[in-house]
N, C-alpha and C positions, 0 to 999 in steps of 0.2 A: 348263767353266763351273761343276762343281757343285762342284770345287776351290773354286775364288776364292769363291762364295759363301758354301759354309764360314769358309774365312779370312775373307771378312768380316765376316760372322754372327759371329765370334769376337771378333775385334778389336772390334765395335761391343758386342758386351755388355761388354767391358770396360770400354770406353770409358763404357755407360750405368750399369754400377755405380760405377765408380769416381765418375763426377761427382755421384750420388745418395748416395754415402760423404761426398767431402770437402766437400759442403755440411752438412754439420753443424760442420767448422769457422768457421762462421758464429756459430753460438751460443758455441762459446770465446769467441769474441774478442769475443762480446757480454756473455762473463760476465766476463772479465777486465779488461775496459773496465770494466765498471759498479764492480766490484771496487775498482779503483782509481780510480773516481769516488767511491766510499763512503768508501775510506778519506782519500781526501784531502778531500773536504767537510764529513765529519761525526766525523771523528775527527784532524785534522791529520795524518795522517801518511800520503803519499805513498810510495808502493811504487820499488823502483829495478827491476822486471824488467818491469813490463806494457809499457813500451815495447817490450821485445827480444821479448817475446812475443808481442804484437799483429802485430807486423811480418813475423816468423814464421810464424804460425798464417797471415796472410793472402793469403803468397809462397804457400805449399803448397796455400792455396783456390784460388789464382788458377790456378798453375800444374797442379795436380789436375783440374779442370774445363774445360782446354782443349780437350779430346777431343772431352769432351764436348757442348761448344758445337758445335764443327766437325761434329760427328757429324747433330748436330741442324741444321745450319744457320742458326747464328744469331749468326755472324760478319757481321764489315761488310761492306755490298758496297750499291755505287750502284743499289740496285733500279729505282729511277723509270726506268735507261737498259736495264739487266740486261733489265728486263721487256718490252723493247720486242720480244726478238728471239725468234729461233723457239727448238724444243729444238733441233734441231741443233748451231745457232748458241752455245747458252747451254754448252751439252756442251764445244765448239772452245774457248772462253774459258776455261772452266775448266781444262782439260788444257794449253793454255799457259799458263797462269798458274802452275797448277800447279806446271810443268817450272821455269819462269823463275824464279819467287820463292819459291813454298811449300819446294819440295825442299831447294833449298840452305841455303834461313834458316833452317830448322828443323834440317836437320842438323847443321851446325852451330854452333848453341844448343848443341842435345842435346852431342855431342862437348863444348865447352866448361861445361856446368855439369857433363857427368859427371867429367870433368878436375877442375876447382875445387870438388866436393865428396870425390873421392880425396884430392885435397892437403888438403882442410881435416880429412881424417879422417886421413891420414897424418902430419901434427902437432901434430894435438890444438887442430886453428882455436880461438881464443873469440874474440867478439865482444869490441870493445872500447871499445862504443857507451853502458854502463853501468858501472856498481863491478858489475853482479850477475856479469860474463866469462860466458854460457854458451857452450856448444858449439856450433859452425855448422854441423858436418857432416851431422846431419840432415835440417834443414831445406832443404838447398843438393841432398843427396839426394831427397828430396820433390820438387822442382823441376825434379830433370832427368829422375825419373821421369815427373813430369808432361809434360814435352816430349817425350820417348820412344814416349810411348801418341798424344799429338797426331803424329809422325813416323808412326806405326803408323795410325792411321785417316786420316792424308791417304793414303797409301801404299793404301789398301786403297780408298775412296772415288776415288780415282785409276784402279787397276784397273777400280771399277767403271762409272766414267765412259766408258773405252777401249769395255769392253764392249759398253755401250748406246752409243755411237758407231757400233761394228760393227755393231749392228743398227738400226739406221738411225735415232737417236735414241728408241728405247721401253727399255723397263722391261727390263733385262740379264737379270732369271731370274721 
């Protein structure tokens, strides 16, 4: 027991720095936006990269805070029905759900964006959404990072579910 609460004690600070990190790419894309509202309102001349940037900087928010959310519980779920049942009950749902949809569709996410950010960095991906071409490999890396750590605290939050299962629905440690 005091294994797994380790790992997940580990996995979850990850998980809570990391989403307390890539929420400041909020403010980017709040300066680069405004950025290129400036220049095109007030000075005629629109920017050719804040699109590829915005788009960017918000894949890597989104994906970077996944963990996050999960870690915190603050993913979707039909609480009005969720709430009706016992812990036991609520424990059973999670662990098959888990089994059935989180595991697979996440893994392979992960698997496919860490694949499609290799290839984009193994020839040099740009974007070819703009004149500005930048690079995609970073970004596409960000992203399956992000999926990775979300793989990692379902994986761990899973165990800990099993756990408090085993003891008969209470608090695992």
């Amino acid at each position: 027991m005091k294994i797994i609460k380790k790992i997940y004690d580990s996995v979850s600070w990850a998980s809570e720095w990391t989403g307390k990190t890539v929420r400041w790419l909020s403010v980017a894309i709040i300066g680069v936006v405004c950025y290129e509202v400036f220049m095109r309102y007030v000075f005629n001349m629109p920017t050719t990269w804040v699109w590829c940037a915005s788009y960017m900087l918000g894949a890597c928010l989104i994906a970077g805070g996944l963990a996050y959310v999960y870690y915190h519980e603050g993913h979707v779920r039909i609480d009005i029905i969720y709430n009706q049942f016992s812990p036991k009950t609520k424990l059973v749902i999670d662990i098959f759900f888990t089994l059935i949809f989180f595991f697979p569709l996440v893994f392979m996410l992960t698997l496919v964006f860490f694949q499609d950010a290799w290839f984009a960095y193994s020839i040099g991906e740009v974007d070819g959404t703009t004149i500005w071409l930048p690079i995609t490999w970073p970004y596409k890396t960000g992203i399956a990072i992000g999926l990775a750590l979300l793989f990692l605290q379902g994986t761990v939050t899973f165990l800990r579910d099993i756990t408090a299962l085993a003891k008969g629905a209470k608090e695992p440690w």
